[in-house]
C-alpha positions as CSV (number, residue, x, y, z in Angstrom):
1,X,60.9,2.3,13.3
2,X,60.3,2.6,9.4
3,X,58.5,0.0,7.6
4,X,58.7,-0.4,4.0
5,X,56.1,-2.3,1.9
6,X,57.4,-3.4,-1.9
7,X,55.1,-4.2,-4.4
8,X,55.1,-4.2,-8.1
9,X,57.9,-6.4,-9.4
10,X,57.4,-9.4,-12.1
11,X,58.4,-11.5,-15.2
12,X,58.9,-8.6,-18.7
13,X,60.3,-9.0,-22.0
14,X,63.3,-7.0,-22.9
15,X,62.1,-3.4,-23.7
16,X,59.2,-3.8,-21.2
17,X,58.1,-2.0,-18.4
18,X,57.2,-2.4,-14.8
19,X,56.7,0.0,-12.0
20,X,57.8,-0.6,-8.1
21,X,56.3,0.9,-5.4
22,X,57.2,1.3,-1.9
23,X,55.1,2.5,0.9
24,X,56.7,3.8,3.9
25,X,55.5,5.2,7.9
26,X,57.4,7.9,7.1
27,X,58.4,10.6,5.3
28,X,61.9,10.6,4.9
29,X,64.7,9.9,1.8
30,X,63.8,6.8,0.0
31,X,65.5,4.8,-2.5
32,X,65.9,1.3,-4.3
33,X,69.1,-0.4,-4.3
34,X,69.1,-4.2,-6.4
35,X,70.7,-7.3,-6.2
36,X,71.3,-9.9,-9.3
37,X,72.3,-13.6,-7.6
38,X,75.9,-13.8,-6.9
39,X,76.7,-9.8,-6.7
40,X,76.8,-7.2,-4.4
41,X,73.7,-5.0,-3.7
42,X,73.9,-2.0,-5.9
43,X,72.5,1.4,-5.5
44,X,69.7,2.3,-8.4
45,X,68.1,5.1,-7.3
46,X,67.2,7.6,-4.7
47,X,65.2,10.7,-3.6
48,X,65.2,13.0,-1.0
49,X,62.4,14.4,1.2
50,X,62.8,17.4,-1.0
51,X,62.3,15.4,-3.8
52,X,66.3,15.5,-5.2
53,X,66.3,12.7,-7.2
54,X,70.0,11.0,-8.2
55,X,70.8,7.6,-10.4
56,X,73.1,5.2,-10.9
57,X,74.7,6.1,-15.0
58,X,73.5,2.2,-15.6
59,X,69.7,3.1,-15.3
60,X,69.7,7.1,-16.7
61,X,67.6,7.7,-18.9
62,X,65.5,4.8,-18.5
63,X,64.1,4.7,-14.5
64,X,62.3,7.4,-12.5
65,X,61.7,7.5,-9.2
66,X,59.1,9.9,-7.8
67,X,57.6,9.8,-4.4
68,X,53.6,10.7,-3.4
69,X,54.4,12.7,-0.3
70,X,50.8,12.7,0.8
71,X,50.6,8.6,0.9
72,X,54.2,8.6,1.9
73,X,54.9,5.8,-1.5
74,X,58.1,6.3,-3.5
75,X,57.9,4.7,-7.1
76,X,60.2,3.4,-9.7
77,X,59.3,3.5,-13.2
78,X,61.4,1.4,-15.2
79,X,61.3,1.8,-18.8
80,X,63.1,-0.1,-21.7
81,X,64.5,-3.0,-18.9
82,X,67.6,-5.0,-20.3
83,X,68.1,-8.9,-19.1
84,X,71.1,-7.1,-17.1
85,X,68.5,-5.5,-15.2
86,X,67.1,-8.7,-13.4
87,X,67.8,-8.5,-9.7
88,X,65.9,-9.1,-6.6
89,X,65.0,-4.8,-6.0
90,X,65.2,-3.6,-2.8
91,X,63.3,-0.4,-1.1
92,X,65.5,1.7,1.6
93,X,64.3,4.5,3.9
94,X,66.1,6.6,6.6
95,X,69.0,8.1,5.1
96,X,72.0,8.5,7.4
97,X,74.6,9.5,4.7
98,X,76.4,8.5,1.5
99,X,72.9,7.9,-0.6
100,X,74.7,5.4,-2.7
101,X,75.8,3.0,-0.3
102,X,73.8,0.2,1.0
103,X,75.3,0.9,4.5
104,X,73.9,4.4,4.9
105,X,70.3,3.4,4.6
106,X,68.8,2.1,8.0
107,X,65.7,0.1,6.9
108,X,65.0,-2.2,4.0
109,X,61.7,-3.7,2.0
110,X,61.6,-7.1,2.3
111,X,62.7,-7.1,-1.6
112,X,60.7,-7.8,-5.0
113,X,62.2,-9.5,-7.6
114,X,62.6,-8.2,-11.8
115,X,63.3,-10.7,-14.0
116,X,63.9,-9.7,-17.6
117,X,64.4,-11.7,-20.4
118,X,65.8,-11.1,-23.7
């Protein structure tokens, strides 16, 4: 069993930034997957045990994830948010295939929501 521990979200202005972070029991691929009210949960971000990191095109450029392997804590900088980015953001751990889909990911944070506003 894998738990994840979210902290780190909040209330920004449009151009702001905030920074997640997840702690996990374990060492394996982590990433953050969001979800705005009314819509699917979306994959955001991920890295691999290796430390392989791979985005979704609509947060390039402006989030990085990086991962302190020695406190087992996978972080997501988010840089120059947009109101679109405002979404309930959740931490997955335990990879068991396609990285970008929700389904592959085994255990979930309990969620920490980003709300942006223009």
């Amino acid at each position: 069993q894998v738990q994840l521990v979210e902290s780190g979200g909040g209330s920004v202005q449009a151009g702001g930034s905030l920074r997640l972070s997840c702690a996990a029991s374990s060492g394996y691929a982590m990433g953050w997957f969001r979800q705005a009210a009314g819509k699917e949960r979306e994959f955001v971000s991920s890295i691999t045990s290796g430390g392989t990191t791979y985005y979704a095109d609509s947060v390039k450029g402006r989030f990085t994830i990086s991962r302190d392997t020695a406190k087992n804590t996978v972080y997501l900088q988010m840089n120059s948010l947009k109101p679109e980015d405002t979404a309930v953001y959740y931490c997955a751990g335990y990879l068991t295939s396609t990285y970008y889909r929700a389904t592959s990911w085994r255990y979930w944070g309990q969620g920490t929501q980003v709300t942006v506003s223009s």
